[in-house]
N, C-alpha and C positions, 0 to 999 in steps of 0.2 A: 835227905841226902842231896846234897848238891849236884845237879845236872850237868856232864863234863863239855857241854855244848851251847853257844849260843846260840836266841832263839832267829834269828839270822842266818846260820849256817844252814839250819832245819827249814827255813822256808826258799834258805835260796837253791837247796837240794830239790826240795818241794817242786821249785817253779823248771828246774832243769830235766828232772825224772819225766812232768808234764809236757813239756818242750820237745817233746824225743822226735823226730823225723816221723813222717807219715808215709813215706816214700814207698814203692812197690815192689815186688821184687819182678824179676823178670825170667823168664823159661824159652830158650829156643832151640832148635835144633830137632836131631829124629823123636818123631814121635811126641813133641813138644805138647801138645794141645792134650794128650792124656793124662803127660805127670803133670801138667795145670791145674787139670781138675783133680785128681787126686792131694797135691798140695791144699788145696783151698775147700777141699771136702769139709762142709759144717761152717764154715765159714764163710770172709767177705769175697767174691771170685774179683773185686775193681783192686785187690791186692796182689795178684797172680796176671803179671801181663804175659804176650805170646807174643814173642819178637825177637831179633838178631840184632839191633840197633840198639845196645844197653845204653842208654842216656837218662839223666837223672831217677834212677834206680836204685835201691840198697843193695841189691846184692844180683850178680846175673848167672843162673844155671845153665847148662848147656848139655843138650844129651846127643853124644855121637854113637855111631852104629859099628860095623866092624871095618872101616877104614879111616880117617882123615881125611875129607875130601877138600877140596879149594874152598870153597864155601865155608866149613869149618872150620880153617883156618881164618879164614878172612873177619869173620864173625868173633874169634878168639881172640884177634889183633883187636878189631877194634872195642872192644872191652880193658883189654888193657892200656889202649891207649888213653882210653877214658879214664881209667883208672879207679874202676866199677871193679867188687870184690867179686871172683870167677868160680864156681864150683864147677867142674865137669861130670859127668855123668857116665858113664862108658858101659853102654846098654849091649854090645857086640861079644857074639862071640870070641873074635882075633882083633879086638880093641887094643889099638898100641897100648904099648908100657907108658911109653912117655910122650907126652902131648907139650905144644909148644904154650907159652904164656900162662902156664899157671903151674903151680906148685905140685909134685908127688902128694901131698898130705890132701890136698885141694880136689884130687880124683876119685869117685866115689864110683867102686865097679858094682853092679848089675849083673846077677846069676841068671845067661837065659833063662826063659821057661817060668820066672818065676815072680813077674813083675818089677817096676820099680819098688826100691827098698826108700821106701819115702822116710819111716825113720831116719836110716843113717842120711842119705841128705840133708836133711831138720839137724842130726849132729853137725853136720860138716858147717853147715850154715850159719851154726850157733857158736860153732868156734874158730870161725872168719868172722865176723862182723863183729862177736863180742853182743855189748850192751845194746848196740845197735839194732841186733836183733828184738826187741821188748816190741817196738810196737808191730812188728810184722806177730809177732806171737799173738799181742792184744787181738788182731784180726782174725789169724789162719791157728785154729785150735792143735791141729796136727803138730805146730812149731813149738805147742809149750811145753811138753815133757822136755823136749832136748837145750830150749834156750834153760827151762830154770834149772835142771842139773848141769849147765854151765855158770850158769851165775852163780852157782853156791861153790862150786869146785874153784871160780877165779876167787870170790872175794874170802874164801877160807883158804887158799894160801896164799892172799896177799895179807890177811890178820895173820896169819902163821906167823909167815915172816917177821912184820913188825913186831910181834910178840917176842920172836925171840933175837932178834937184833937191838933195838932199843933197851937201856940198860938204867936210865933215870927214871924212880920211881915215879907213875900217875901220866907222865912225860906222855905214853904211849894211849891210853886210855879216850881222850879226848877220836885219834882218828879210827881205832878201832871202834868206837859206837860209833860215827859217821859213816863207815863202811859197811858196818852192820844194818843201818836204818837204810843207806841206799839200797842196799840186796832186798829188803823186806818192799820198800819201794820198789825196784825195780819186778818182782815175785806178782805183787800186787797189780800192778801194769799190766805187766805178761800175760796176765789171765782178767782183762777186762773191767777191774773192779775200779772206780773214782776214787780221787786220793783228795778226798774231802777232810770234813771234820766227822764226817764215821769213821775214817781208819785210825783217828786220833788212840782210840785203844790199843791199837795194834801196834805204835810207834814207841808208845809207850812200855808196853811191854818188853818191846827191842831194850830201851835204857834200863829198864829193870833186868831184865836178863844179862845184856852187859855187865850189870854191878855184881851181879850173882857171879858169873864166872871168872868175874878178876878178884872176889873177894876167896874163891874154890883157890885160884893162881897166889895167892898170899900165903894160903894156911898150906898149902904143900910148899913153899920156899921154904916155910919154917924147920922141915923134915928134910930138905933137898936142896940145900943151898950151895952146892958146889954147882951142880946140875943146872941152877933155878933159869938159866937160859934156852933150855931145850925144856923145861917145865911150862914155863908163859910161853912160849912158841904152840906147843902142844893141845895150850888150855883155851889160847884166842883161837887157833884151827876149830878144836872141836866145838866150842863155844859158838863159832859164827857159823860152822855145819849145820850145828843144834837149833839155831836160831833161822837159818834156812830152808831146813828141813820141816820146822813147825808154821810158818810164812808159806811153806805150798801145801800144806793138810789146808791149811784153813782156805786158802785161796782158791782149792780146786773144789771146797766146800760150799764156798759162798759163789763160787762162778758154776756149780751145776744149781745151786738152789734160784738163782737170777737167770738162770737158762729156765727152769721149770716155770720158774713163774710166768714170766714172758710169752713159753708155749700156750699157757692157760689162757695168759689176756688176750691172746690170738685167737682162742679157739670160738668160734660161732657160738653163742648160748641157743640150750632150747629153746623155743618158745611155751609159754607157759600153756598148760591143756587148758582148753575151751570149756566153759560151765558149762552145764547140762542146760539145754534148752527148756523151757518152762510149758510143761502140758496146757 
């Protein structure tokens, strides 16, 4: 079966997925230095900086207490002035509603008494930056549940769409696998693994899987053809879920089995016992 992609597009994808920003994120404000370490818990800590000066950063969190103070704001402005992606944090009891320079959706509130909620930060994070977020994920293990259940939620309703917008047959096929192989790419990233020629299986699989569920999108138009536009919208969603969904089994598979190993070649060996001394 013929391959709906040149081998071109696959390595210039290749070399882009590779190319991702290394950039840090950055943590300031109350209590800054504790959700650091909790971010970066298991992971790289030179990815978690502690500062109010967001300058070339991917993303800058900020955790205020139960007022706004001058400083807060101050530190708020100049992130946006940078034009560094802002999450707040509102650790306060009597934490304003609204804060100046970032978005309501951008606010991430803190139940006293009960910690930071470093998950939903890691959401919030991962749906401000987008893709952006992959290599902070590569580093800060905490980021990966939230970046790759965003990456399959973006790149499966953007194959949704395509699926059921595009209306010339095969037309469509070509960028729904590219979109697919990126997300398995980007999955693979996210969780530390090198996009060598061992993932070569893995890539493949993605174009096999693809032809699987556009040829599943045929034999139902055959039965549904008034429909057959809400049927291939349907079939590229679940199809590139499906194909998302099996890209983080195996990824969080192969990233605990490459964790274990690593711990091992860390570890001290015995030394071997000593032969019996000769009477």
């Amino acid at each position: 079966m013929k391959v709906p992609l040149r081998m071109g597009a696959i390595l210039g994808l290749l070399k882009e997925v590779r190319s991702t920003s290394n950039k840090p994120m950055m943590v300031g404000g109350t209590l800054a230095d504790q959700l650091a370490r909790e971010l970066s818990a298991g992971g790289d800590p030179s990815a978690v900086l502690v500062g109010d000066e967001p300058r070339d950063v991917e993303v800058f969190v900020y955790v205020i207490g139960d007022s706004l103070t001058k400083d807060d704001e101050s530190a708020l402005k100049r992130g946006h002035r940078a034009r560094v992606p802002t999450i707040v944090v509102a650790a306060g009891r009597k934490a304003p509603r609204r804060i100046p320079f970032v978005l309501a959706t951008d606010i991430v509130r803190a139940e006293p008494g009960h910690g930071f909620p470093v998950e939903n930060v890691a959401r919030a994070i991962a749906r401000k930056i987008g893709e952006e977020a992959t290599s902070l994920a590569r580093r800060l293990p905490v980021m990966r549940p939230a970046v790759s259940a965003q990456l399959i939620d973006r790149f499966s309703r953007k194959n949704g769409l395509i699926g059921a917008a595009v209306f010339v047959p095969g037309v469509d096929l070509p960028v729904l696998t590219l979109h697919q192989l990126r997300l398995v790419m980007r999955i693979l990233a996210t969780h530390g693994l090198e996009l060598d020629g061992q993932r070569a299986p893995e890539l493949l699989a993605t174009l096999g899987a693809g032809f699987g569920f556009r040829a599943i999108a045929r034999e139902l138009l055959n039965f549904i053809p008034v429909f057959g536009w809400a049927v291939k919208g349907a079939v590229a969603y679940a199809g590139t879920r499906a194909i998302g969904e099996a890209a983080l089994r195996y990824s969080e598979t192969r990233s605990a089995l490459l964790s274990e190993t690593l711990l091992s070649e860390a570890r001290p060996r015995q030394p071997a016992s000593a032969s019996a001394s000769s009477s």
